[in-house]
mmCIF file as Biopython writes it, N, C-alpha, C and O atoms, coordinates in Angstrom:
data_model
#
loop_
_atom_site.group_PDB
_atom_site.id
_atom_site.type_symbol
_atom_site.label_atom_id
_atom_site.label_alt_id
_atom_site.label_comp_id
_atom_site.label_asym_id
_atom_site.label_entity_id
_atom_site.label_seq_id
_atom_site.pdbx_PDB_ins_code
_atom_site.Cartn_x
_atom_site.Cartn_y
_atom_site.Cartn_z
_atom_site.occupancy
_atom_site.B_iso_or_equiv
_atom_site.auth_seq_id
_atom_site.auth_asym_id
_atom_site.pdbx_PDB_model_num
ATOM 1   N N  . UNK A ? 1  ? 21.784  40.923 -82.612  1.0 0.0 1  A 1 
ATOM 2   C CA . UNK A ? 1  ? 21.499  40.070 -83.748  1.0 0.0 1  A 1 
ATOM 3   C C  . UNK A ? 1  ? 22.131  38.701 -83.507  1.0 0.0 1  A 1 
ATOM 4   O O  . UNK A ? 1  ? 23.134  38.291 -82.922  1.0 0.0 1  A 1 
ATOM 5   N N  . UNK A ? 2  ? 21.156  38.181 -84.180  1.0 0.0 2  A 1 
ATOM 6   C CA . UNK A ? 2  ? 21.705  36.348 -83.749  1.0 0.0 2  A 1 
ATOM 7   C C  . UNK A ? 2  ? 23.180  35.910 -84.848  1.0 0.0 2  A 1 
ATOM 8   O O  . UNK A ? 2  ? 23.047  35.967 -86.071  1.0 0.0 2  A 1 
ATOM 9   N N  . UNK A ? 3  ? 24.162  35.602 -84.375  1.0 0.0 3  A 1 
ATOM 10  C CA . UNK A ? 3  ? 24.893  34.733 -85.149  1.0 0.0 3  A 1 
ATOM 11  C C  . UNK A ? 3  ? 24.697  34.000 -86.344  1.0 0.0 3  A 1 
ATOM 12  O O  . UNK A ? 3  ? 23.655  33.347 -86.391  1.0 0.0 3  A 1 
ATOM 13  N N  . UNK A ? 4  ? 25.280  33.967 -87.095  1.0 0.0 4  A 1 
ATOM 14  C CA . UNK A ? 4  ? 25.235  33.123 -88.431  1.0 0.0 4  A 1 
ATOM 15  C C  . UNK A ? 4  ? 24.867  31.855 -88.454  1.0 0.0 4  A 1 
ATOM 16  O O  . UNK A ? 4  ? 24.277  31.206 -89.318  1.0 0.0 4  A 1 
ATOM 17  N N  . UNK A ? 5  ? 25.379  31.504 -87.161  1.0 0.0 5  A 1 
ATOM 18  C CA . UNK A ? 5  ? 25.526  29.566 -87.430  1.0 0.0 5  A 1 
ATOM 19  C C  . UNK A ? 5  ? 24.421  29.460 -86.883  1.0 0.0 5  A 1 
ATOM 20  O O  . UNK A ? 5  ? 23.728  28.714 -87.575  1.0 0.0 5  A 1 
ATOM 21  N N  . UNK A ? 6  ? 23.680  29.944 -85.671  1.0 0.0 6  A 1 
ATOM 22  C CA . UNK A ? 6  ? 22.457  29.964 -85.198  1.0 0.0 6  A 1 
ATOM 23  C C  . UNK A ? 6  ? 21.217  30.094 -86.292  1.0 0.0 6  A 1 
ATOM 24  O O  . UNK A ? 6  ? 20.182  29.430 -86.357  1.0 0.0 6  A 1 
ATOM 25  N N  . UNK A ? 7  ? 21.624  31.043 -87.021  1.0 0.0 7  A 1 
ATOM 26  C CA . UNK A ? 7  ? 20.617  31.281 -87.701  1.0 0.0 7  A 1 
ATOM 27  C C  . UNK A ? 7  ? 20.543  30.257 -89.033  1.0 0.0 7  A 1 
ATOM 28  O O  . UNK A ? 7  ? 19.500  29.863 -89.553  1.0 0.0 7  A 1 
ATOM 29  N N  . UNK A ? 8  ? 21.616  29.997 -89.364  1.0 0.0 8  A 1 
ATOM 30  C CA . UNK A ? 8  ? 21.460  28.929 -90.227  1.0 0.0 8  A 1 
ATOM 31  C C  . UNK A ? 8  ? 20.990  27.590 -89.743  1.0 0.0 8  A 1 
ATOM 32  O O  . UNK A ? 8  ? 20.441  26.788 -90.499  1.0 0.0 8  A 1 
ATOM 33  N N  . UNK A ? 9  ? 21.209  27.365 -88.505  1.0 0.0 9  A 1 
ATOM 34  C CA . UNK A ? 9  ? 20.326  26.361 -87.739  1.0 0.0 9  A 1 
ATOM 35  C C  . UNK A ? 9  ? 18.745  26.442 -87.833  1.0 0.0 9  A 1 
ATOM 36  O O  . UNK A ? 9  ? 17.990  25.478 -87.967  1.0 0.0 9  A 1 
ATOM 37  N N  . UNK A ? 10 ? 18.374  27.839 -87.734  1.0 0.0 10 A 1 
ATOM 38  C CA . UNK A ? 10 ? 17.104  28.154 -87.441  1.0 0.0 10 A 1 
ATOM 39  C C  . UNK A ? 10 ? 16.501  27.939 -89.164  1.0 0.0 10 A 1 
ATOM 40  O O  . UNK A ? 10 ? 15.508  27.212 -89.158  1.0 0.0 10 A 1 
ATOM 41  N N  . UNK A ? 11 ? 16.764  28.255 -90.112  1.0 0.0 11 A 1 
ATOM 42  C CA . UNK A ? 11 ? 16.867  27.923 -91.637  1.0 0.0 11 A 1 
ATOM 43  C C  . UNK A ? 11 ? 16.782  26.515 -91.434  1.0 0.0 11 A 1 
ATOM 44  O O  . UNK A ? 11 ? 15.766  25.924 -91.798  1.0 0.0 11 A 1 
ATOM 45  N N  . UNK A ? 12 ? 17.779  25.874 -90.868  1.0 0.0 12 A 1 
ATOM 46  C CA . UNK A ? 12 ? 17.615  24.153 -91.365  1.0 0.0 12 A 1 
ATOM 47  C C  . UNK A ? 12 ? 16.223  23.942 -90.709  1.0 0.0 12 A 1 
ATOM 48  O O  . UNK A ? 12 ? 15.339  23.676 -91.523  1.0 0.0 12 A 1 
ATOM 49  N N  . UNK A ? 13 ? 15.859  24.003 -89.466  1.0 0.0 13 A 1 
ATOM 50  C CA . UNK A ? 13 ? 14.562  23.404 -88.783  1.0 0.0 13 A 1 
ATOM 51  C C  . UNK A ? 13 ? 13.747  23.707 -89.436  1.0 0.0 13 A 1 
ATOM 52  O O  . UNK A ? 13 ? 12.837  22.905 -89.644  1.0 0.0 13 A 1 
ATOM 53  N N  . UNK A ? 14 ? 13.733  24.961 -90.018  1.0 0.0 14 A 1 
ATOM 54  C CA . UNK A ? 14 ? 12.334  25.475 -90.555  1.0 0.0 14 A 1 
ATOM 55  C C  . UNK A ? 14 ? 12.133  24.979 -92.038  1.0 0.0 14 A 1 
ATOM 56  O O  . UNK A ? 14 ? 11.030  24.778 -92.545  1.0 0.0 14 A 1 
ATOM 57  N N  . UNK A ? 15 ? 13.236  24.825 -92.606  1.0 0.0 15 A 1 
ATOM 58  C CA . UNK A ? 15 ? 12.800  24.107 -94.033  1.0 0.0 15 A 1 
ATOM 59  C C  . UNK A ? 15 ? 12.596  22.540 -93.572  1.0 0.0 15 A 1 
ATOM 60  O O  . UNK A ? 15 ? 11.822  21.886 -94.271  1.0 0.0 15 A 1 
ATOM 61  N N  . UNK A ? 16 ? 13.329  21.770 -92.270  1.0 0.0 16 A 1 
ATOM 62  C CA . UNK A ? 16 ? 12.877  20.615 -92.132  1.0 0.0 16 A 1 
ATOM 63  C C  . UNK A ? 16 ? 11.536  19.980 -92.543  1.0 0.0 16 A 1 
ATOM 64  O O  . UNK A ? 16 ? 11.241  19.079 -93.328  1.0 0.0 16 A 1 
ATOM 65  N N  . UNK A ? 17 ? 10.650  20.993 -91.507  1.0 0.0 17 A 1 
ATOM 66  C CA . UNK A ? 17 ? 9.462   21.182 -90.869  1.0 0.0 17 A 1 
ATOM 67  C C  . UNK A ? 17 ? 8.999   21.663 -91.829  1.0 0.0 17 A 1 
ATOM 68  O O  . UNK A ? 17 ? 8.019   22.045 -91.190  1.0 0.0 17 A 1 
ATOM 69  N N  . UNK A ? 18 ? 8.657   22.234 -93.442  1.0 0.0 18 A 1 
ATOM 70  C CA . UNK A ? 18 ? 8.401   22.190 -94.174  1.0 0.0 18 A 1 
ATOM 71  C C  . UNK A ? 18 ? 8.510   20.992 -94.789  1.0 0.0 18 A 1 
ATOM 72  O O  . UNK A ? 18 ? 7.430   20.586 -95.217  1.0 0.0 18 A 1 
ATOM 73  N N  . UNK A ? 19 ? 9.652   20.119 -95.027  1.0 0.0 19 A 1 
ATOM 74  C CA . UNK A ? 19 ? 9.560   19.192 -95.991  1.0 0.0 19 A 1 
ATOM 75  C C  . UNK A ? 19 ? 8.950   17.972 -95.735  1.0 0.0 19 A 1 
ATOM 76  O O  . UNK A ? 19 ? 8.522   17.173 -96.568  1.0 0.0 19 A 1 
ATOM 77  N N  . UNK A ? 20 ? 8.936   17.836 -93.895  1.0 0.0 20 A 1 
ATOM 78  C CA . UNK A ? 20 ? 8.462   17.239 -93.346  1.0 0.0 20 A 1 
ATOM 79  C C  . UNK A ? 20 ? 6.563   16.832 -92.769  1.0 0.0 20 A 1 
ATOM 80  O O  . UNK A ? 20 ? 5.825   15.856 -92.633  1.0 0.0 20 A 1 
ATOM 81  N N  . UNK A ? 21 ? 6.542   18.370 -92.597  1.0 0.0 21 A 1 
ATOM 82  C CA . UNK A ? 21 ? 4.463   18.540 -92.142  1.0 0.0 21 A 1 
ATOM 83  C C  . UNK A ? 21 ? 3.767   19.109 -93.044  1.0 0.0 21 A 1 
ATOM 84  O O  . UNK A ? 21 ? 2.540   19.067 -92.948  1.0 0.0 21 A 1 
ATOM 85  N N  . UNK A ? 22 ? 4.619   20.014 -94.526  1.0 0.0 22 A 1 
ATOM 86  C CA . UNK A ? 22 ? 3.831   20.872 -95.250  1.0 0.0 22 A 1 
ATOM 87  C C  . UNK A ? 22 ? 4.632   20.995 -96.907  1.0 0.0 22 A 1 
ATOM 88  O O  . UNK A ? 22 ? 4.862   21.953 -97.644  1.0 0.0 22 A 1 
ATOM 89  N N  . UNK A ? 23 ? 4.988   18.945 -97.052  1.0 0.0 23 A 1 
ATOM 90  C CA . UNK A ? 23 ? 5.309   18.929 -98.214  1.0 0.0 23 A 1 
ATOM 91  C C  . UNK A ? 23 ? 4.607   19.643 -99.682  1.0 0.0 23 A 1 
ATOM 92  O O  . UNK A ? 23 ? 5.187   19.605 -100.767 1.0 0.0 23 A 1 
ATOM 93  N N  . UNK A ? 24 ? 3.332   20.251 -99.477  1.0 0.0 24 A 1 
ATOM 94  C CA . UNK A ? 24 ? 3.150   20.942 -100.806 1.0 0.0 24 A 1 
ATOM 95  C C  . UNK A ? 24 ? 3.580   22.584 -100.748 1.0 0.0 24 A 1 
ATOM 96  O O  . UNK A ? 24 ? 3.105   23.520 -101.391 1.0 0.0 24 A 1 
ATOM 97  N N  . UNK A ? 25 ? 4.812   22.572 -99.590  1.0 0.0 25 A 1 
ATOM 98  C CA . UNK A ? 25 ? 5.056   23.899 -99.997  1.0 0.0 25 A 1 
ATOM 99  C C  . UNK A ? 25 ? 6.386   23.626 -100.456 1.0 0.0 25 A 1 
ATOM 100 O O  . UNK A ? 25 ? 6.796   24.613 -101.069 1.0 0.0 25 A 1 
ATOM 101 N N  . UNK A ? 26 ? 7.235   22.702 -100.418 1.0 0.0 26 A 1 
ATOM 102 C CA . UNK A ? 26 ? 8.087   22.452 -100.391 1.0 0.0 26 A 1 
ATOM 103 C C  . UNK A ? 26 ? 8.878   23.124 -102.138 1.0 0.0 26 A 1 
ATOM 104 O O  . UNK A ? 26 ? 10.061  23.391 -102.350 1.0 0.0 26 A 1 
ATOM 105 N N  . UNK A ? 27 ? 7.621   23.225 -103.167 1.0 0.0 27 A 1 
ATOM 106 C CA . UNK A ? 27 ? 7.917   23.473 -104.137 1.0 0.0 27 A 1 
ATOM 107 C C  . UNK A ? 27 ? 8.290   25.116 -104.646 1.0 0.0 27 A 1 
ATOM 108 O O  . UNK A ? 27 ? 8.533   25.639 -105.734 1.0 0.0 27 A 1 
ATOM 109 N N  . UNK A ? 28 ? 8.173   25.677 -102.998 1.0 0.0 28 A 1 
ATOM 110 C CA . UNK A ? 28 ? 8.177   27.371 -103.255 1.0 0.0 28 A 1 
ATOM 111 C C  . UNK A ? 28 ? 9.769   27.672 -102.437 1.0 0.0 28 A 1 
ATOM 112 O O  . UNK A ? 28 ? 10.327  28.768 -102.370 1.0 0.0 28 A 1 
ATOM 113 N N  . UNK A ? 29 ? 10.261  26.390 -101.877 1.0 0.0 29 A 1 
ATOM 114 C CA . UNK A ? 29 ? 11.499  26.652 -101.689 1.0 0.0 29 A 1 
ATOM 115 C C  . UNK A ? 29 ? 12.542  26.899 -102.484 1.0 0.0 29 A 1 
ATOM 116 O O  . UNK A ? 29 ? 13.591  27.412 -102.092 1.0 0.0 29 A 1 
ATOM 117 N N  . UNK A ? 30 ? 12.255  26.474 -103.875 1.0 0.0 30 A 1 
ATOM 118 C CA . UNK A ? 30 ? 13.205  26.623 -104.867 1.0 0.0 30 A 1 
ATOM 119 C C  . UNK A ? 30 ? 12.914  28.294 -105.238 1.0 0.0 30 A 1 
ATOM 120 O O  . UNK A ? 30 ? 13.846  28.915 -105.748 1.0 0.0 30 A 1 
ATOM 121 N N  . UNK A ? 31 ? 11.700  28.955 -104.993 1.0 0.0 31 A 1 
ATOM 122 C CA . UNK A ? 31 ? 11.767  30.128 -105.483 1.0 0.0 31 A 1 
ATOM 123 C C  . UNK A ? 31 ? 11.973  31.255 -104.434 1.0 0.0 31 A 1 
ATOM 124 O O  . UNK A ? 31 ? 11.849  32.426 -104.794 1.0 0.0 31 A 1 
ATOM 125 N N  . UNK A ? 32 ? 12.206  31.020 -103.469 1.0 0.0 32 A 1 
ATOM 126 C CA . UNK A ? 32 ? 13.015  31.448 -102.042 1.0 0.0 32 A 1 
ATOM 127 C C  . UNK A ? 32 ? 13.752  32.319 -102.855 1.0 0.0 32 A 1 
ATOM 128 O O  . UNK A ? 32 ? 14.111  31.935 -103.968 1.0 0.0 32 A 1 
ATOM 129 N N  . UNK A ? 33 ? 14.122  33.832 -102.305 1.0 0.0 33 A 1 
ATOM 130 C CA . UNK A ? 33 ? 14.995  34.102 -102.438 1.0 0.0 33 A 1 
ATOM 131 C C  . UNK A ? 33 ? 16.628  33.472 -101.938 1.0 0.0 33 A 1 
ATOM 132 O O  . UNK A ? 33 ? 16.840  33.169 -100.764 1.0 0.0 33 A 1 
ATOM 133 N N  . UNK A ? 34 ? 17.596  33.356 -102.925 1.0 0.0 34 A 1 
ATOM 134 C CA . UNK A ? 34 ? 18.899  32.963 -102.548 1.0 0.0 34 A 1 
ATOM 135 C C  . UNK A ? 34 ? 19.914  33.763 -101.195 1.0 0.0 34 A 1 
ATOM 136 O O  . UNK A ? 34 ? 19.933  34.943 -100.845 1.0 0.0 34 A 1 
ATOM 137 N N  . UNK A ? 35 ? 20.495  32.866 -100.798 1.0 0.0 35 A 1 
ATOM 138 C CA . UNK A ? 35 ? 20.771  33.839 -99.324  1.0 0.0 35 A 1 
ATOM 139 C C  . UNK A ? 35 ? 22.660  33.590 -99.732  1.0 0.0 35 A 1 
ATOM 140 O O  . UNK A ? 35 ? 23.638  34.030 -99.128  1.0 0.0 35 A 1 
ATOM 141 N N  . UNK A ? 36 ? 22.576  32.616 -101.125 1.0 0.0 36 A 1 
ATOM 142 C CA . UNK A ? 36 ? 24.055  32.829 -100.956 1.0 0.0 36 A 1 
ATOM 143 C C  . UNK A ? 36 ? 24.721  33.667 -102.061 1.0 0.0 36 A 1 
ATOM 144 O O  . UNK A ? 36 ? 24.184  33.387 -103.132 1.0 0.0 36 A 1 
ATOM 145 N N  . UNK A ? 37 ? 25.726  34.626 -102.210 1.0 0.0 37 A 1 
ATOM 146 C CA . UNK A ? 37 ? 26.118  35.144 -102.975 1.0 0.0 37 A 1 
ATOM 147 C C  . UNK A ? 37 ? 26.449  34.904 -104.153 1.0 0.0 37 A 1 
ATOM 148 O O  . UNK A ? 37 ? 26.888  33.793 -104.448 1.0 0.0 37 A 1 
ATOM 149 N N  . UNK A ? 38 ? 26.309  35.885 -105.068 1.0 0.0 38 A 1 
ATOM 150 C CA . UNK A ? 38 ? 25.792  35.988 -106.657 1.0 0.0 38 A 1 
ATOM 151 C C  . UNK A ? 38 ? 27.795  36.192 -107.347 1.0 0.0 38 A 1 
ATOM 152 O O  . UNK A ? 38 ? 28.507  37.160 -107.613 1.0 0.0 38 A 1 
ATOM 153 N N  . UNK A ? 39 ? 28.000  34.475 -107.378 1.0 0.0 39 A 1 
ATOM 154 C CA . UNK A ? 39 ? 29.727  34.541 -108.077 1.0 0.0 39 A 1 
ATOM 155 C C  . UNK A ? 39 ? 30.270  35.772 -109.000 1.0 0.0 39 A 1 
ATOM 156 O O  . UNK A ? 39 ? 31.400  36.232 -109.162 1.0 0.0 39 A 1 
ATOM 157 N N  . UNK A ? 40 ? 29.079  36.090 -109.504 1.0 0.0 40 A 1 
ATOM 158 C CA . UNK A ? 40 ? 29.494  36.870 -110.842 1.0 0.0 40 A 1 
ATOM 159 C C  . UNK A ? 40 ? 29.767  38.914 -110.060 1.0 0.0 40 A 1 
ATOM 160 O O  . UNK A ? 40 ? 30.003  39.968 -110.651 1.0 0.0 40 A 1 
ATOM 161 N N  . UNK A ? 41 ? 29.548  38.558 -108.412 1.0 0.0 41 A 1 
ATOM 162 C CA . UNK A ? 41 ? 29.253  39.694 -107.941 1.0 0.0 41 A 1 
ATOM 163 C C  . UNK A ? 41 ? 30.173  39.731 -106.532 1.0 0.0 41 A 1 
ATOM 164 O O  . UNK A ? 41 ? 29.901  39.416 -105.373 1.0 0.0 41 A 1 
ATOM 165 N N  . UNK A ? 42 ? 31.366  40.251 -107.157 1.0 0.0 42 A 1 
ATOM 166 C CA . UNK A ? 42 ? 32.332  40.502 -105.502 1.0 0.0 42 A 1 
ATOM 167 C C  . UNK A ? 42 ? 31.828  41.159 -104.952 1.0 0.0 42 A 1 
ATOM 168 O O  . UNK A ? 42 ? 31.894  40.688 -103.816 1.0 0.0 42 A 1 
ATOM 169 N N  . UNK A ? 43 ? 31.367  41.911 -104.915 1.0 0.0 43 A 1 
ATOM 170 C CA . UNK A ? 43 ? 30.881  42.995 -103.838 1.0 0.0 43 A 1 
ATOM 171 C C  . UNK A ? 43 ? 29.245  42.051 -102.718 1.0 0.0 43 A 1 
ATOM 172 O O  . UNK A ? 43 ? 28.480  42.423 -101.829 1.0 0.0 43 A 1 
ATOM 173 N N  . UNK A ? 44 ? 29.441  40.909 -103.419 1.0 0.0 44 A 1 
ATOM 174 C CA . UNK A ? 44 ? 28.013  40.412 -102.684 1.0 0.0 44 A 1 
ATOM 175 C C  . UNK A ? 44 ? 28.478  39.968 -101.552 1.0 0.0 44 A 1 
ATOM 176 O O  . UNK A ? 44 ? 29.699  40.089 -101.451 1.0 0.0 44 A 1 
ATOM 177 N N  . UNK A ? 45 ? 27.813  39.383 -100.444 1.0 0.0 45 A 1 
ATOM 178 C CA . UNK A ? 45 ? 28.049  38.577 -99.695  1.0 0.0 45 A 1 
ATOM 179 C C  . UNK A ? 45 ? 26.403  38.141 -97.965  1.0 0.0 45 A 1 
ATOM 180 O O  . UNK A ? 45 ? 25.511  38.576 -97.236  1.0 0.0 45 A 1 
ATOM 181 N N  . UNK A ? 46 ? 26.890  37.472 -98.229  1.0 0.0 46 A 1 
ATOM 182 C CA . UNK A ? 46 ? 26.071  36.932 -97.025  1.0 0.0 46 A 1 
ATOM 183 C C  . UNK A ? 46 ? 25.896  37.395 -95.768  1.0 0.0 46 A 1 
ATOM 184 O O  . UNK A ? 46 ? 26.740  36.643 -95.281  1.0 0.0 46 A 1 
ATOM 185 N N  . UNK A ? 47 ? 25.528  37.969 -94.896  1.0 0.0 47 A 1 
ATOM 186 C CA . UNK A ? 47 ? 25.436  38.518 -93.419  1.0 0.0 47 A 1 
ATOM 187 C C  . UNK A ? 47 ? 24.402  38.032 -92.799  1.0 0.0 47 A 1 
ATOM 188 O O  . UNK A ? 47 ? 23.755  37.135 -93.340  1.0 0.0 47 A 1 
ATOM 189 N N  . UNK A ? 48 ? 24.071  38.490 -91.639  1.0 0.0 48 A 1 
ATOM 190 C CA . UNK A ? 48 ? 23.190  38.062 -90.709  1.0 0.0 48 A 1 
ATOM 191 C C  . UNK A ? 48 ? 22.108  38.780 -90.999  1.0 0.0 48 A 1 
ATOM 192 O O  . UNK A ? 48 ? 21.247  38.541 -90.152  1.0 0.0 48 A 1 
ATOM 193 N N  . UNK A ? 49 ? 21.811  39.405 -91.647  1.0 0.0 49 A 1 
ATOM 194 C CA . UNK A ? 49 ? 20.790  40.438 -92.118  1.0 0.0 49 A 1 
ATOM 195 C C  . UNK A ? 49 ? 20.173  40.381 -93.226  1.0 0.0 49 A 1 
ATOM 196 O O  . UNK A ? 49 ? 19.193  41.088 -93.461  1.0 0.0 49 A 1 
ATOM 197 N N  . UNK A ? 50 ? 20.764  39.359 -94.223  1.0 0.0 50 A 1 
ATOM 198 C CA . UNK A ? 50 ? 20.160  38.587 -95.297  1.0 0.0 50 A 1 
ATOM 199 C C  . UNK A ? 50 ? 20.003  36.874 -94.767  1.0 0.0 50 A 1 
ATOM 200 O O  . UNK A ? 50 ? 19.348  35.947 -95.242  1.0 0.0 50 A 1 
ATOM 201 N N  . UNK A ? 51 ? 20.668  36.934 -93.905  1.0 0.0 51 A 1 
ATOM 202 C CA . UNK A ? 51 ? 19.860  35.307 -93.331  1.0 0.0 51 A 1 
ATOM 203 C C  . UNK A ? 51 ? 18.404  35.288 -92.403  1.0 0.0 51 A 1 
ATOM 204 O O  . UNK A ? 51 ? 17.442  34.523 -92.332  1.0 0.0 51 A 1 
ATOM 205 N N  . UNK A ? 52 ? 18.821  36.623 -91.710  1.0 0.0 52 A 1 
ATOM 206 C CA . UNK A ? 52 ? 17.437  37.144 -91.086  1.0 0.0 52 A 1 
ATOM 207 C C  . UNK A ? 52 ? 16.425  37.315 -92.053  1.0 0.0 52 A 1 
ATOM 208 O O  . UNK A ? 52 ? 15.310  37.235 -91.538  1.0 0.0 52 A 1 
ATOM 209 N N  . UNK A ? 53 ? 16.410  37.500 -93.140  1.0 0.0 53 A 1 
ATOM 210 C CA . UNK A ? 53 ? 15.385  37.919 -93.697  1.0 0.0 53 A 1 
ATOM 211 C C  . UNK A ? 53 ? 14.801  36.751 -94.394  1.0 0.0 53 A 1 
ATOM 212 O O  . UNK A ? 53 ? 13.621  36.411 -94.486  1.0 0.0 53 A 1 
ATOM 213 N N  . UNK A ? 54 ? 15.950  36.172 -94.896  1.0 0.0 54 A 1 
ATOM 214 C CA . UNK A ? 54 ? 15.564  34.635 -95.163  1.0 0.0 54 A 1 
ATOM 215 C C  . UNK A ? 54 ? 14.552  33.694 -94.386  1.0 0.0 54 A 1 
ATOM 216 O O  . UNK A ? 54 ? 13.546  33.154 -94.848  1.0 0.0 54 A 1 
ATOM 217 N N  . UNK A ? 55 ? 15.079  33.620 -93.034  1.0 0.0 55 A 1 
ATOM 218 C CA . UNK A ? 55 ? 14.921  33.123 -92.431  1.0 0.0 55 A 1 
ATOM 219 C C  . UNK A ? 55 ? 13.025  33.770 -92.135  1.0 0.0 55 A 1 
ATOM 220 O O  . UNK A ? 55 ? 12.078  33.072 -92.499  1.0 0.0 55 A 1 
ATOM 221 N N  . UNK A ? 56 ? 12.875  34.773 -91.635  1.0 0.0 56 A 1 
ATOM 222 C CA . UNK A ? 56 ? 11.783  35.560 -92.061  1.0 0.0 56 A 1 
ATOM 223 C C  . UNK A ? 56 ? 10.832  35.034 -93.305  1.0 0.0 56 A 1 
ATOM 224 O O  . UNK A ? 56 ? 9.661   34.674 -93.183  1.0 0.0 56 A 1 
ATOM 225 N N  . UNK A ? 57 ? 11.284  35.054 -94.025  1.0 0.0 57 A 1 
ATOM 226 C CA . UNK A ? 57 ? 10.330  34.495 -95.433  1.0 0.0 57 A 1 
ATOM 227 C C  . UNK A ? 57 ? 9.535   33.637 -95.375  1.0 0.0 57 A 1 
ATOM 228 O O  . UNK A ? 57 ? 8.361   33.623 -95.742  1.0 0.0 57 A 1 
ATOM 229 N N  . UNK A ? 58 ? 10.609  32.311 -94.555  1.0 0.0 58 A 1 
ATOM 230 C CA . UNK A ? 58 ? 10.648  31.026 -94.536  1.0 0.0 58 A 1 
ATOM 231 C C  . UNK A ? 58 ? 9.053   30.926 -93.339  1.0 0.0 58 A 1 
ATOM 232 O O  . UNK A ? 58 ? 7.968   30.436 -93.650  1.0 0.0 58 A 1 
ATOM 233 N N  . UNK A ? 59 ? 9.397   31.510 -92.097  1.0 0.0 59 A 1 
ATOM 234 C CA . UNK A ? 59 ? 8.509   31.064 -91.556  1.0 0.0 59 A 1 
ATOM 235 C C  . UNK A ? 59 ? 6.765   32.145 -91.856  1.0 0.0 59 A 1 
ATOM 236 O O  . UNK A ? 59 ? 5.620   31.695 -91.812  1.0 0.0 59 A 1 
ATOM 237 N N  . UNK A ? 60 ? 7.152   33.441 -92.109  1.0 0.0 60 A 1 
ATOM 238 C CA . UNK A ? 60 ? 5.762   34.000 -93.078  1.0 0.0 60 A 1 
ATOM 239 C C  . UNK A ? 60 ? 4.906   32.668 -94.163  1.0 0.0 60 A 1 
ATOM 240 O O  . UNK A ? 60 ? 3.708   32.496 -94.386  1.0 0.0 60 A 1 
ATOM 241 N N  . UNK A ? 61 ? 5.738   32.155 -94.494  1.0 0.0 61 A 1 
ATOM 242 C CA . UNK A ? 61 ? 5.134   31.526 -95.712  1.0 0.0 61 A 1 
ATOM 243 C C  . UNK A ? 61 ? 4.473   30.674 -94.663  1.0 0.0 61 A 1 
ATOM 244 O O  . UNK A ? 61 ? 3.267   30.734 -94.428  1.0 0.0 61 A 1 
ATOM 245 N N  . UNK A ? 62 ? 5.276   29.915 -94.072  1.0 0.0 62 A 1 
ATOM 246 C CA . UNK A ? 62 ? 4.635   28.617 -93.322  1.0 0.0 62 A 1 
ATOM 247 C C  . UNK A ? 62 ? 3.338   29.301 -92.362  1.0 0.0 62 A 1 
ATOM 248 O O  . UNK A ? 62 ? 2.308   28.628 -92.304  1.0 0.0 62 A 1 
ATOM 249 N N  . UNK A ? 63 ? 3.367   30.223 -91.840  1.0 0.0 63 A 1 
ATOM 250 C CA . UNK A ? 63 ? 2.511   30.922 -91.112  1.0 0.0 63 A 1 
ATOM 251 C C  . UNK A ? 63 ? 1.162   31.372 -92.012  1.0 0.0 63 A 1 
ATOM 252 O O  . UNK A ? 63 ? 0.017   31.016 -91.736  1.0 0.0 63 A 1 
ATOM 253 N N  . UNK A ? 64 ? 1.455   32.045 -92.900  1.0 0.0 64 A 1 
ATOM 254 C CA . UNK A ? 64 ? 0.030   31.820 -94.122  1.0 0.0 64 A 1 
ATOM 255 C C  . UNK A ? 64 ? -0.415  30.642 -94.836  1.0 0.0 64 A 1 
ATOM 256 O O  . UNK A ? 64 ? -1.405  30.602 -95.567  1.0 0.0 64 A 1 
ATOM 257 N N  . UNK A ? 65 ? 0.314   29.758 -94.602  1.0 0.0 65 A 1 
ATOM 258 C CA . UNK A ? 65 ? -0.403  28.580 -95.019  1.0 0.0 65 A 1 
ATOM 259 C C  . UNK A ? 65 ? -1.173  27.516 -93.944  1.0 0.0 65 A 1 
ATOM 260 O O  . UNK A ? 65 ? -2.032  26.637 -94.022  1.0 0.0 65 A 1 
ATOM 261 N N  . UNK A ? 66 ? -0.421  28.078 -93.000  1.0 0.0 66 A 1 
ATOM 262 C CA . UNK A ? 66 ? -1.193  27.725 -91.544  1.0 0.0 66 A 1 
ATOM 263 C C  . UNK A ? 66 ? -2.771  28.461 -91.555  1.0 0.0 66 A 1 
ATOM 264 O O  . UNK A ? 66 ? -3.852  28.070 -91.114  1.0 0.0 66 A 1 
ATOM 265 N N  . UNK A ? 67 ? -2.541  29.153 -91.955  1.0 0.0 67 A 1 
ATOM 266 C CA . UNK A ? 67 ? -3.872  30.364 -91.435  1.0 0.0 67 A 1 
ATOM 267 C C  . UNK A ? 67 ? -4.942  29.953 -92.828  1.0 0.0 67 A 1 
ATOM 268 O O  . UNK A ? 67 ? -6.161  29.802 -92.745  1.0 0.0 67 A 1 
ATOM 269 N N  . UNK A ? 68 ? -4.159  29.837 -94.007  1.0 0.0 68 A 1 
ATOM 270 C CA . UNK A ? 68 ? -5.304  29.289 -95.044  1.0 0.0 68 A 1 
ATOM 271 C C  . UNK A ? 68 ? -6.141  27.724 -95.088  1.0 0.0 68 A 1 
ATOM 272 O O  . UNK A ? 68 ? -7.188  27.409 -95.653  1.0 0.0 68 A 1 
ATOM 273 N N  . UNK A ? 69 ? -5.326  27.038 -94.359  1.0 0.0 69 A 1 
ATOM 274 C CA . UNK A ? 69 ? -6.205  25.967 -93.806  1.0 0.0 69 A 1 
ATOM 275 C C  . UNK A ? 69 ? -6.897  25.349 -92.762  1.0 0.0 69 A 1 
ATOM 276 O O  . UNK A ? 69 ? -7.461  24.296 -92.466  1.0 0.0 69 A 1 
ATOM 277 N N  . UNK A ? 70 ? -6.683  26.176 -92.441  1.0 0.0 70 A 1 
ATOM 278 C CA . UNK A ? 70 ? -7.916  26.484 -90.935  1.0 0.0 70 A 1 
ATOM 279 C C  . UNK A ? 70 ? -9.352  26.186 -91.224  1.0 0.0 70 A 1 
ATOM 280 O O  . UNK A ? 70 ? -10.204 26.345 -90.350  1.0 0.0 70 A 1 
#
């Protein structure tokens, strides 16, 4: 599994590249699931396995919106 900081790298490019080539999705980033932990919830926390999945989301979305404007 990839590292944290890597993967949060891979998160920054990919929302770049959203805000950048496919500004009308830009408005489904706010409804992203949250990748950072819920204050009201010690037991939460962040791993590489909820950034993976994040990260996952991020480029599915961009990938079906690729494919719907074809």
């Amino acid at each position: 599994m990839k590292l944290s900081q890597s993967i949060l790298s891979e998160i920054m490019q990919v929302t770049r590249d959203i805000e950048e080539n496919y500004p009308e999705l830009e408005k489904y980033l706010d409804e992203r699931p949250l990748t950072l932990p819920d204050e009201n919830d010690p037991e939460a926390k962040v791993d590489n396995e909820a950034l993976e999945k994040y990260l996952s989301s991020l480029k599915a979305m961009v990938k079906k919106y690729k494919k719907s404007t074809k």
